[in-house]
N, C-alpha and C positions, 0 to 999 in steps of 0.2 A: 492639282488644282481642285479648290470644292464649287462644286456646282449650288446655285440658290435659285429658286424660280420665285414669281411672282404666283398668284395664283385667285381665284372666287371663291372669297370667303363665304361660307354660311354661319354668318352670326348674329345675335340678340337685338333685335329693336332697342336704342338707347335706355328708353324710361324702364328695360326690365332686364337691363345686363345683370347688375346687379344681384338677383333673385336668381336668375341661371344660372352665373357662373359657380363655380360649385370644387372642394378638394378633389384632387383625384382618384379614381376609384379605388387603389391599393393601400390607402393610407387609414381604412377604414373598415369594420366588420359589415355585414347585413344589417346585424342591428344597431350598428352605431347609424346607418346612414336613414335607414328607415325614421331614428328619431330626428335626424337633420333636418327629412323633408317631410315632417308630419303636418305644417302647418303652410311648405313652400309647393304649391305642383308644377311651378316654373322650372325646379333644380333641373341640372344636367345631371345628376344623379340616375333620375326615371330612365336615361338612354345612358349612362354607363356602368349604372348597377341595377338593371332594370329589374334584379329579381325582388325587389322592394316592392312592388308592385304585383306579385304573386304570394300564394301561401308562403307561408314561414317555414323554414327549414326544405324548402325546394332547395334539392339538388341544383348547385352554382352553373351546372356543365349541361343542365336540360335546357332541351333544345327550345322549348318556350320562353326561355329568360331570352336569349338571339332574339327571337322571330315579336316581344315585347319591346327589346330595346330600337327595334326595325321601328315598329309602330310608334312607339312613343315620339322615336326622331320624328317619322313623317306629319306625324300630330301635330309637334310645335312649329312645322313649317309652314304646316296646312292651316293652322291659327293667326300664322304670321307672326309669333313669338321670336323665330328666328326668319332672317331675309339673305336672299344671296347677292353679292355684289356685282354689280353690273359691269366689271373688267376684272380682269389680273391685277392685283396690286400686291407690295409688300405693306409691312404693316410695321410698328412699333410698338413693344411691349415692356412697361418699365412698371417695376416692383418699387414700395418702397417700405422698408421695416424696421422700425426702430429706430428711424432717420440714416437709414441706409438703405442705398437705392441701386439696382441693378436694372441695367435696358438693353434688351435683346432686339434679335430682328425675327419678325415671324415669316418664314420662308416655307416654301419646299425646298426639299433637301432630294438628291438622289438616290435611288435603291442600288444603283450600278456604282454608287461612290461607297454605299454601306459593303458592297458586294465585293470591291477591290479596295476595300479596308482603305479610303479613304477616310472613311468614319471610321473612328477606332472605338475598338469597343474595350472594357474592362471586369468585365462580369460575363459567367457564366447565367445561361438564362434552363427558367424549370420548361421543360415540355408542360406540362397539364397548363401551366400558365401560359406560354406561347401560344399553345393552341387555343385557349380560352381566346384572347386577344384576338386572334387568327379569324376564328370565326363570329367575333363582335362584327369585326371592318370588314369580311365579308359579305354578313348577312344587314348590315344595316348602309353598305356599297359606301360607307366613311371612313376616316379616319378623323375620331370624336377626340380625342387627347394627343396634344401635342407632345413631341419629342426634346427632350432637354440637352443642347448638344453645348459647346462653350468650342472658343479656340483663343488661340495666342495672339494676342490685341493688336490692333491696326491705328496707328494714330489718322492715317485720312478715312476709314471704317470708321471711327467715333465723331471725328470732324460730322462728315455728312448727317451721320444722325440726328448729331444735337446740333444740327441744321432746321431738323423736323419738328422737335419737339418746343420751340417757341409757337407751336401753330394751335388751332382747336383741337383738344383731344376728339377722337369718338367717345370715347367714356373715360372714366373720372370715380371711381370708385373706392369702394373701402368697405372690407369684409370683413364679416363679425370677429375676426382674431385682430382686425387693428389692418390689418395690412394693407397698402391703397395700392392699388391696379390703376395704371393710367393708359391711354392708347392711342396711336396716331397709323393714321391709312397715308402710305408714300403711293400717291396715284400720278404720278410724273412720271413719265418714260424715260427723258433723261436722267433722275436720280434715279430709276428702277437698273438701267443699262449700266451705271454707275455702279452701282452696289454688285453688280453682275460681274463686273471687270475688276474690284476688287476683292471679291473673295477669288476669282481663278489667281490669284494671288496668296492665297492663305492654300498652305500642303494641309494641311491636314484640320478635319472637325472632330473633335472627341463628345461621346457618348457621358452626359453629367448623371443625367437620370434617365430611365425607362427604357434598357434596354429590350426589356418583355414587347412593350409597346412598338420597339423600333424592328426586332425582329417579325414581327407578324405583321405591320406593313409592308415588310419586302417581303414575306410568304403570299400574302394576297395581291401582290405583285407578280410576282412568281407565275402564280397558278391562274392571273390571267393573260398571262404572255402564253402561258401553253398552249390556251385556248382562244388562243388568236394568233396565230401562228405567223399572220402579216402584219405583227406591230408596228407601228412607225417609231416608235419611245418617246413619242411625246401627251401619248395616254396620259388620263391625269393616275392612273395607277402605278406609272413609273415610280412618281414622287410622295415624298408624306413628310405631312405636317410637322413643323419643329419650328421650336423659339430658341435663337442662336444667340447666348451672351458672349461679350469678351470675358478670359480669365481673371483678369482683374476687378471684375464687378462681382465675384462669388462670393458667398462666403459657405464652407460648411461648419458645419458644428460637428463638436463630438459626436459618438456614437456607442454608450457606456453597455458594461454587461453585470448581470448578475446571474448567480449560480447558486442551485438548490440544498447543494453539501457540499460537505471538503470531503467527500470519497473515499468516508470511513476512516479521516482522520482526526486528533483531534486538533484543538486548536494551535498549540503549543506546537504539536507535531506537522502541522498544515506550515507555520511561521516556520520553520530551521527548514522544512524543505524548500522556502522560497527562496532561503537566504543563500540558494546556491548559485543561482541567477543573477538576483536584484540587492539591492544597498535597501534595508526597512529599517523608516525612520518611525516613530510615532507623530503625531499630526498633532499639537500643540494647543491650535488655537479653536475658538469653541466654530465655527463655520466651516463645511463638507472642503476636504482638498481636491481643487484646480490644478490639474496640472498646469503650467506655463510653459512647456518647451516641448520639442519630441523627448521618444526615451523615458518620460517619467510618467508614472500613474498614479492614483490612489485608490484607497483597496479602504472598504468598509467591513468591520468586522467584529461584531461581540462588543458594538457600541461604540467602538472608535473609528479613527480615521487612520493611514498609515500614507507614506508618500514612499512610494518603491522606484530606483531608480536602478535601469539595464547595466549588468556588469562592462563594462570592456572586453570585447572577445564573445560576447555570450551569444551573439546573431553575427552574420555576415554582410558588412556596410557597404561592400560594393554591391550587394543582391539589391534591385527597386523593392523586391516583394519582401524578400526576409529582412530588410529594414525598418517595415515599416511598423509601427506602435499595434497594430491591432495581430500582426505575424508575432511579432517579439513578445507579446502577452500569450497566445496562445501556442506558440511552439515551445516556451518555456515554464509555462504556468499551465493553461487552463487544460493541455494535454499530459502532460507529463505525470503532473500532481494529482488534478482534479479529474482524469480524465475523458475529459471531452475531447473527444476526436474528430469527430465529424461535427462545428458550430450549427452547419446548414438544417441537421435530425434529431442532434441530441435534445432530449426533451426535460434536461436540466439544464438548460441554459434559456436564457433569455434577452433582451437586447433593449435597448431604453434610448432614445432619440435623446439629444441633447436639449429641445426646444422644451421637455419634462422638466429639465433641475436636477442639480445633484441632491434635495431633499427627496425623490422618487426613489433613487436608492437608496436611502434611508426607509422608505417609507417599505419599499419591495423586502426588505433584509429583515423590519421587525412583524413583514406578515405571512410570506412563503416563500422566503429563497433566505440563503445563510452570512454570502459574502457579495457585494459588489466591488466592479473596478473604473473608475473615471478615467478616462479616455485624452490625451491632448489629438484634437480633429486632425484627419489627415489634410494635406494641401493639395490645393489643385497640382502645384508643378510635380509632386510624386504621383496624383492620379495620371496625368500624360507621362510622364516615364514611364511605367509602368505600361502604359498601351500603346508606346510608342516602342516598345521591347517585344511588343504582342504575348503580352504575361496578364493574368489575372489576378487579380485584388481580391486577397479573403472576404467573405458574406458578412454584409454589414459592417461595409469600414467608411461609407462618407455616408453624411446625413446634410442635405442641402435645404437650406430655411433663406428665403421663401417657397412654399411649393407653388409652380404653377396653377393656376383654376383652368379647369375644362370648360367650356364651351363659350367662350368670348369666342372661338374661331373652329369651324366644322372645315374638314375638308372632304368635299364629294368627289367620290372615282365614275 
């Protein structure tokens, strides 16, 4: 059974959501973000990349960026930019992109469910980055970015919601990529109890996005259970912040690669070793090949396109992992041939979100890398098999469009 709490949000005065809300910190350099908020001092950025706000080229991991992102928080609160809600409530968080719309519930989640793999996870997380995280939601006593979790759809979970959602939003938004943010506060005890009794109904929450993020809210969990040796566990540090879609609202996109050589082969030579694998066709038509299906890819190369498709027998279809399109490229391609053995270090490799285009690989191949390969996305129902086996997913195999924005919703420990 997964636990969901209600909870006091600290979030945006209406007439300046908008301005706040802001990408997530990971999706982004220093200096991509520093030019986001050159003209914004509202962003949630100042408290989740706070080192924007310091010299350039500071150290990400000095202790000043923390002890900024503390104050910046406390600033906009002290401004009244952000206000805390005067009960527990859940809340509703609906996306909508491209005339496609996904609506979550923004909950706390338990640490004690993440911790008995209630929450399943699918990814390996880095230490330098946990810890980074670790000590954000430590030192600034929040958790500032929500948790991306999804489960297996509830037909009376969706009823109730879109119960909610004929009501006034709290905001009503739409940020600079197009994408409209809409928001409803469920402040009723009996829909709150409701919602409570059907997720102890739902086995299991999976982990969509931010692992990083979700592990260092049960670390700063953790560490203050230690130090409170009479918890009661209903601390609000038990819990952390997460926006809980059904499966079927997701969508991910591709997640393509390109690669700086063929590892001192040549071209001709790089082709007949693929062809030991995969079926290489030439690509036809004058626009980048799409894969359509699992199993096939497209591979850019010396100005063409190619459409490669997995031998039979060539991966093992009962394996969730060795099945999957981004294993099957890399256990038979990108290691073998090219190889890359470790995607996570090697520093010929690179990785292109789908939300770029397949003209990016084009664009990457005629100006420092050699070859790319277009990807068909993986699916949510292989991302839960796979965590539902308690197996991990090769780096960089879902790429989830919409991303959440940071700071519609703060949660204080």
């Amino acid at each position: 059974m997964a636990v969901i709490c209600p909870f006091k949000a600290m979030r945006p005065v209406p007439e300046l959501a908008a301005k706040v809300a802001a990408l997530p910190y990971d999706v982004m350099d220093s200096e991509e973000a520093r030019e986001m908020v050159k003209d914004n001092p509202y962003s949630f950025l100042h408290v989740d990349k706070a080192e924007i706000d310091l010299e350039p080229g500071i150290d990400l991991y000095d202790q000043q960026v923390y002890d900024k992102a503390r104050d910046n928080l406390e600033q906009m609160i002290q401004k009244g930019i952000l206000k805390e809600d005067s009960r527990p409530n859940l809340y509703i968080y609906r996306q909508i992109m491209q005339g496609r719309s996904q609506t979550g519930i923004v909950a706390c989640a338990s640490i004690d469910d993440y911790l008995n793999n209630i929450i399943k996870k699918h990814e390996f997380t880095r230490k330098d980055k946990e810890q980074d995280r670790t000590r954000h939601v430590d030192h600034c006593n929040a958790q500032t970015g929500p948790i991306f979790l999804t489960y297996r759809a509830q037909t009376a979970i969706n009823q109730l919601v879109n119960s909610w959602t004929g009501k006034t939003p709290l905001y009503d938004v739409v940020s600079e990529d197009g994408v409209a943010h809409i928001i409803w506060c469920i402040d009723d005890d009996v829909a709150i109890n409701k919602l409570q009794s059907l997720f102890a109904g739902v086995d299991y929450l999976y982990i969509a996005d931010g692992h990083h993020r979700c592990a260092s809210a049960v670390n700063v969990g953790q560490m203050r259970r230690q130090q409170n040796q009479d918890y009661s566990g209903n601390e609000e540090y038990n819990y952390f912040l997460a926006v809980i879609f059904p499966d079927e609202d997701l969508h991910i996109m591709d997640y393509n690669r390109v690669v700086k050589d063929l590892n001192g082969l040549t071209s001709q030579e790089f082709l007949e070793q693929v062809q030991d694998k995969f079926v290489i066709n030439l690509h036809k038509k004058p626009e980048p090949y799409k894969p359509q299906q699992t199993h096939r890819f497209g591979m850019y190369l010396d100005g063409k396109w190619y459409h490669l498709q997995a031998l039979s027998g060539s991966f093992d279809e009962s394996d969730p992992v060795a099945s999957l399109d981004v294993s099957i490229l890399q256990n038979n391609l990108l290691d073998p041939i090219l190889g890359i053995k470790d995607p996570r270090t090697d520093k010929r490799i690179d990785f292109v979100g789908g939300i770029r285009g397949l003209k990016e690989l084009e664009r990457r191949v005629h100006t420092d890398m050699k070859v790319a390969f277009s990807m068909y996305p993986t699916r949510i129902q292989e991302l839960m098999a796979i965590a539902d086996a308690d197996k991990i997913m090769p780096p960089k195999s879902t790429w989830f469009e919409p991303k959440l924005r940071s700071g519609f919703f703060i949660h204080r420990l």
